[in-house]
C-alpha positions as CSV (number, residue, x, y, z in Angstrom):
1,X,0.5,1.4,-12.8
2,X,1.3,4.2,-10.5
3,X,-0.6,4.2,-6.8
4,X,-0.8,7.2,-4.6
5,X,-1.3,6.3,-0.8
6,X,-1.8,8.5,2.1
7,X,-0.8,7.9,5.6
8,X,-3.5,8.2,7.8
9,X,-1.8,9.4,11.1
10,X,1.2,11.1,9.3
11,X,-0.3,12.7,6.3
12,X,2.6,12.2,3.9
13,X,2.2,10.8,0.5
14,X,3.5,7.8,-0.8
15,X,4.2,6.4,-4.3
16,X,4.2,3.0,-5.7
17,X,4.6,1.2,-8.9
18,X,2.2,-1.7,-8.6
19,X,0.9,-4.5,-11.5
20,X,-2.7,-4.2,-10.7
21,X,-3.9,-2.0,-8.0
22,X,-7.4,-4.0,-7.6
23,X,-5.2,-7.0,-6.8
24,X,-1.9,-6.4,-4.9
25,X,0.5,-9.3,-4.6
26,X,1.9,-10.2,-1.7
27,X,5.7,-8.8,-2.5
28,X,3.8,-5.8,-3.0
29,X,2.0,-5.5,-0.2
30,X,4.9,-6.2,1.9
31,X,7.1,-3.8,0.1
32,X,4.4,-0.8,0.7
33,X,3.9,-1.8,4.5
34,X,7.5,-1.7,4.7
35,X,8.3,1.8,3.4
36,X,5.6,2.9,5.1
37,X,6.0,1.7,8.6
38,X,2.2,0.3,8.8
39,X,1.0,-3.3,9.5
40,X,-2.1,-2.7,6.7
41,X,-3.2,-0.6,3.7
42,X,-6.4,0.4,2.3
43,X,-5.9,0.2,-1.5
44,X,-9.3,0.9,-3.5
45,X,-11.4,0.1,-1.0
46,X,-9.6,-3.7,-0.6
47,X,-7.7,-4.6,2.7
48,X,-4.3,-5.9,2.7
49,X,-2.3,-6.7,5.7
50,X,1.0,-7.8,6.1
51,X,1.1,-11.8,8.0
């Protein structure tokens, strides 16, 4: 499933092909910290932070 995420400071959009965006996997979370230069996302209203 396709997951649209917005960078709070930045404003640019960002794309990402995830399993299940109510449960991000690690790899995943990684990945999408990683592209987007940030330490932690906000996906659907769940936390996820890189360790």
């Amino acid at each position: 499933m396709i997951i649209t995420i917005q960078h709070q400071i930045e404003k640019t959009i960002h794309t990402f092909d995830v399993e299940d965006p109510d449960n991000l996997t690690s790899i995943e979370v990684l990945v999408i910290c990683s592209e987007m230069n940030v330490k932690g996302i906000l996906v659907n209203g769940k936390y996820y932070e890189t360790q």
